[in-house]
N, C-alpha and C positions, 0 to 999 in steps of 0.2 A: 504494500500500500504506500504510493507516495503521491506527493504533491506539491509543486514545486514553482515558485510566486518569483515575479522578475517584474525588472520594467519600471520601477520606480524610480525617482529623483524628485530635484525644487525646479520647478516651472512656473514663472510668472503668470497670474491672473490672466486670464482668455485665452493660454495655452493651452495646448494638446500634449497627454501620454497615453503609451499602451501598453495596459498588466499582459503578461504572458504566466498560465499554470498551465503545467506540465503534468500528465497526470499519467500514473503507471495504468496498461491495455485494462486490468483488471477493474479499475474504477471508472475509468472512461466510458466504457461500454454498456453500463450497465447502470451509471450514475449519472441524476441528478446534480451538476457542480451549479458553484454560487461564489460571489464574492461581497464580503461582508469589509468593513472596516470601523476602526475603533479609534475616535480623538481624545486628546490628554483628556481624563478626570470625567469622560462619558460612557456611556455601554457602548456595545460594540452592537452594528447594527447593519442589517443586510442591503447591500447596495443593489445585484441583481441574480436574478439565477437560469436557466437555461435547462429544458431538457433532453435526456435523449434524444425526442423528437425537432427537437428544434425550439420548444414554445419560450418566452420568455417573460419577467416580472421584474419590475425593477422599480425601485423605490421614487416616491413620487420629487422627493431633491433632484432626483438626476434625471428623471426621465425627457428624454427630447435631447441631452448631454452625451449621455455615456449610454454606449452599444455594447452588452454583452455575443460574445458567437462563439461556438466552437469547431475545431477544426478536426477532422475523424480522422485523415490520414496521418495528422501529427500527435494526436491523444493530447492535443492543449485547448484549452479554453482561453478567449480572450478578453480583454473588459478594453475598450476605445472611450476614453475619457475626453473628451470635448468642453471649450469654455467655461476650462475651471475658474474654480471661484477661490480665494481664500477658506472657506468653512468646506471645501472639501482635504483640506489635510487631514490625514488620517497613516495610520497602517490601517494596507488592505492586506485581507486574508484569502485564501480560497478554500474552499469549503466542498466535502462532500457528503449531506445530506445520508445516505444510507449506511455510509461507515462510522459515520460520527464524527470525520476523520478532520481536522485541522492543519492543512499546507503552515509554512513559517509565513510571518509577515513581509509586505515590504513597505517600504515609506512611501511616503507620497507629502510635498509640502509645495503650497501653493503661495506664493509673496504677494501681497497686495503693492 
């Protein structure tokens, strides 16, 4: 079981990044993923998630921002963050819903 979160750094306000999780064949396949992230001194709270089929849900801060997709030949999911804002700094996570399983974080900071 692995899962494996990349893509992060500081990008000023109206920039663009793109999370890459790497997910071992075994959870990809068969799993629901999601990416969740968590700012200083808040819960940690789910940004979007994607399934098998394609469907997707994404929290109402980002939606119309950031594009969940995943890629079946590569076993990654991806999160396309668009016209961030400062309040989305966070660690993001990726998440696999049926393992319980928690990828490492990566940063994400946004400068006003």
């Amino acid at each position: 079981v692995q899962l494996q979160a990349s893509g992060g750094g500081l990008v000023q306000a109206g920039g663009s990044l793109r999370l890459s999780c790497a997910a071992s064949r075994s959870i990809f396949s068969i799993s629901t993923l999601a990416w969740y992230r968590q700012a200083p001194g808040k819960q940690r709270e789910l940004v979007a998630h994607i399934t098998t089929g394609g469907s997707t849900t994404y929290a109402v801060s980002v939606k119309g921002r950031f594009t969940i997709s995943r890629d079946n030949a590569e076993n990654t999911v991806y999160l396309q963050m668009n016209s961030l804002k400062p309040e989305d700094t966070a660690v993001y996570y990726c998440y696999a819903p049926m393992y319980k399983y928690w990828g490492q974080g990566t940063q994400v900071t946004v400068s006003s």
